[in-house]
C-alpha positions in Angstrom: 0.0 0.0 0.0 1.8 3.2 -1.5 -0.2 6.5 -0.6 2.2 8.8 -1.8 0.3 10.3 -4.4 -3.4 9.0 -3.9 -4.6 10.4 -0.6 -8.1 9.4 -1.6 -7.5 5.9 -1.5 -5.2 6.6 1.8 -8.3 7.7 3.6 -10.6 5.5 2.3 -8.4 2.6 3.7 -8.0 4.5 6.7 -12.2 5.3 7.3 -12.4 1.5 6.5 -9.9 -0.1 8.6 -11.1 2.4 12.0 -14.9 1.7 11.0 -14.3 -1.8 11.3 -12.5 -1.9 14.4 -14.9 0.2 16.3 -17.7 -2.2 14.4 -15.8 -5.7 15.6 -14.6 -4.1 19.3 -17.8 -5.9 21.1 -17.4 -9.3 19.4 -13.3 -9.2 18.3 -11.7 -7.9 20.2 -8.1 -8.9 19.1 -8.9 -8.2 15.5 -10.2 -4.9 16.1 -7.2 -4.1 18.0 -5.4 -5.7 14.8 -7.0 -3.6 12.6 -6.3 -0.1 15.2 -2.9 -1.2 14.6 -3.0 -1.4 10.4 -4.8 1.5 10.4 -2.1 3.2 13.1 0.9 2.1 11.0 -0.6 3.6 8.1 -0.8 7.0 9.1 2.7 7.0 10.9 4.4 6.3 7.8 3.3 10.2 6.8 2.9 9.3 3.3 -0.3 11.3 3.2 -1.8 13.9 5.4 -4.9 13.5 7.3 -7.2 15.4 9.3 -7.1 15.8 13.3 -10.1 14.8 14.3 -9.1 11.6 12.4 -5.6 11.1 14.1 -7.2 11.3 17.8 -9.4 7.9 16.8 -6.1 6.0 17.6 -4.0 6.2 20.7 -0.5 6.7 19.9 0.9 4.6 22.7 -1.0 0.9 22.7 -2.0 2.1 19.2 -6.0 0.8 20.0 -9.0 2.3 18.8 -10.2 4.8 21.2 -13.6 4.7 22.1 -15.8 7.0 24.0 -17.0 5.1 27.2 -15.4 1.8 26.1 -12.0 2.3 25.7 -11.6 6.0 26.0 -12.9 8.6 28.8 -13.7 11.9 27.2 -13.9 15.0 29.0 -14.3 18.9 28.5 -11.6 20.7 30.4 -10.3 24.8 30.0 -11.0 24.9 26.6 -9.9 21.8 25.6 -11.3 18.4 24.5 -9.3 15.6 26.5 -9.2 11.7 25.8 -7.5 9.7 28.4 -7.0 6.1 26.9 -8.2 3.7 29.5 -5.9 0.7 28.5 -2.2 2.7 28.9 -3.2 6.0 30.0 -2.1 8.4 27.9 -3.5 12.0 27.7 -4.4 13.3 24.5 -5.8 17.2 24.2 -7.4 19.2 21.3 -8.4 22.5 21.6 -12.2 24.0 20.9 -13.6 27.1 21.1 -15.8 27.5 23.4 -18.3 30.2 21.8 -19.2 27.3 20.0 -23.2 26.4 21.7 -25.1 23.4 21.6 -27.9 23.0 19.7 -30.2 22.8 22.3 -29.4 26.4 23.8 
């Protein structure tokens, strides 16, 4: 798999392999961690760029598929959007701006 020039493909592969990880974390759990991994390997060999809100789907330390409430605890904090991975740890923030209201307000 050689990205270098077709990002499309790069992020169709990518939207594939963490779609089906989150799908198979309830009933496989080893191959969706297999696939977490694929899909983490992928994007760390920077042959094509991709969005943040697609890099924070992956923890960059056990490289598993974060998930809100399963695998993943997500939190609001100063202006920033926080996921602490529940299998190592590790702290991951991205910023948000807070003028930004919920629908319901």
């Amino acid at each position: 798999m050689i990205y270098k020039k077709d990002s499309k493909r790069f992020e169709r592969d990518f939207d594939w392999l963490v779609l089906s990880a989150v799908s198979l974390y309830d009933s496989d759990r080893a191959l969706s961690d297999r696939y977490s991994e694929i899909a983490y390997s992928i994007l760390k060999s920077k042959r094509a760029r991709l969005g943040h809100d697609k890099k924070v789907l992956i923890c960059k330390d056990c490289t598993k598929i974060l998930i809100p409430n399963k695998t993943a605890v997500v939190r609001l904090e100063r202006g920033f959007l926080v996921y602490r991975c529940m299998n190592c740890g590790r702290v991951r923030k991205t910023r948000y701006d807070k003028r930004i209201r919920r629908k319901s307000d």
